[in-house]
C-alpha positions as CSV (number, residue, x, y, z in Angstrom):
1,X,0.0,0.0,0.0
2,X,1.2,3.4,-0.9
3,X,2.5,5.2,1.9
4,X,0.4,8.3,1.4
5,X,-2.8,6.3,1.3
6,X,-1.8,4.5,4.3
7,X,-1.6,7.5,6.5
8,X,-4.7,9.4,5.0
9,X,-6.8,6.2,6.0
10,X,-5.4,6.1,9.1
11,X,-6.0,10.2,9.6
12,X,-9.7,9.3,8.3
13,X,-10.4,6.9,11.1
14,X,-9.3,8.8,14.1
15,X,-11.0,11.4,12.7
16,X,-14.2,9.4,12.4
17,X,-13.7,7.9,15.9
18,X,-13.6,11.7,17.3
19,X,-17.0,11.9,15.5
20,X,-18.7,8.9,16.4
21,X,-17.1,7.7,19.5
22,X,-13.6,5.7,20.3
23,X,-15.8,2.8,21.0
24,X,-18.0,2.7,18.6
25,X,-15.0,3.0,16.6
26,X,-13.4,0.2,17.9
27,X,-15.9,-2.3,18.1
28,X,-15.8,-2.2,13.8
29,X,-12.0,-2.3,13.3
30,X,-10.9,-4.3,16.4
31,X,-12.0,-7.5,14.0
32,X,-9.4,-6.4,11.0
33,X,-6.6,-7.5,13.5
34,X,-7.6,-11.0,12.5
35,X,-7.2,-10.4,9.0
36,X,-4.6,-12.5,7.0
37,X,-2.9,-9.7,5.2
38,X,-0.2,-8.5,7.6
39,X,0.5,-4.9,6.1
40,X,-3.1,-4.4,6.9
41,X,-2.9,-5.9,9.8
42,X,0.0,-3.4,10.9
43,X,-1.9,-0.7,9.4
44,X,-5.2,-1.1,12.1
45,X,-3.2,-2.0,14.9
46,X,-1.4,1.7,13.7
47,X,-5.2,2.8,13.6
48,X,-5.6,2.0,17.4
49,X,-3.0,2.8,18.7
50,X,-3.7,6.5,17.0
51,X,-7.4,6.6,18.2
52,X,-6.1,5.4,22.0
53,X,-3.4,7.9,22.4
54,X,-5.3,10.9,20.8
55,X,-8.6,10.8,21.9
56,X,-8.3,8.2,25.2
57,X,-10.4,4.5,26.0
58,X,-12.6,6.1,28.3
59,X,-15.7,4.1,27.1
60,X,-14.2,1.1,26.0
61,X,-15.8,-1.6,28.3
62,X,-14.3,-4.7,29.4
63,X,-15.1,-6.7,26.8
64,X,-14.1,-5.2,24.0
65,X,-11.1,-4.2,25.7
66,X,-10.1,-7.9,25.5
67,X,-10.9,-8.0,22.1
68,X,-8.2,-5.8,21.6
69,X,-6.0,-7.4,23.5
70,X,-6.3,-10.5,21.9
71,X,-6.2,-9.0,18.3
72,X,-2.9,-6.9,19.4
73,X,-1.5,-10.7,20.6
74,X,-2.4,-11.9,17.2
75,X,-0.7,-9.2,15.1
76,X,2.4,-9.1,17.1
């Protein structure tokens, strides 16, 4: 993936996520961690990392906190 594409989607999604919610947000991309295409795997875990830092987990609940967890063990 081009670099400059790869950041403006990321930019895009924290973006949305300040819109919508960091939860919300997460609950729909937490799942991509799965995927099978590592560079896209790198590229949402790059995603939430950006939404955490920026704009906080306040109202992440538990259980999709573990999701996170266990997609952040799977990329790594």
């Amino acid at each position: 993936m081009e670099k400059r594409t790869y950041n403006a989607l990321i930019s895009t999604t924290v973006a949305l996520a300040q819109k919508i919610g960091v939860g919300e947000m997460l609950m729909n991309i937490v799942p991509e961690l799965k995927d099978d295409n590592e560079v896209y795997r790198k590229m949402v875990m790059e995603t939430v990392m950006k939404i955490a830092v920026n704009l906080g987990v306040a109202d992440v609940n538990l259980r999709l906190e573990e999701e996170v967890i266990d997609g952040i063990m799977y990329v790594v």
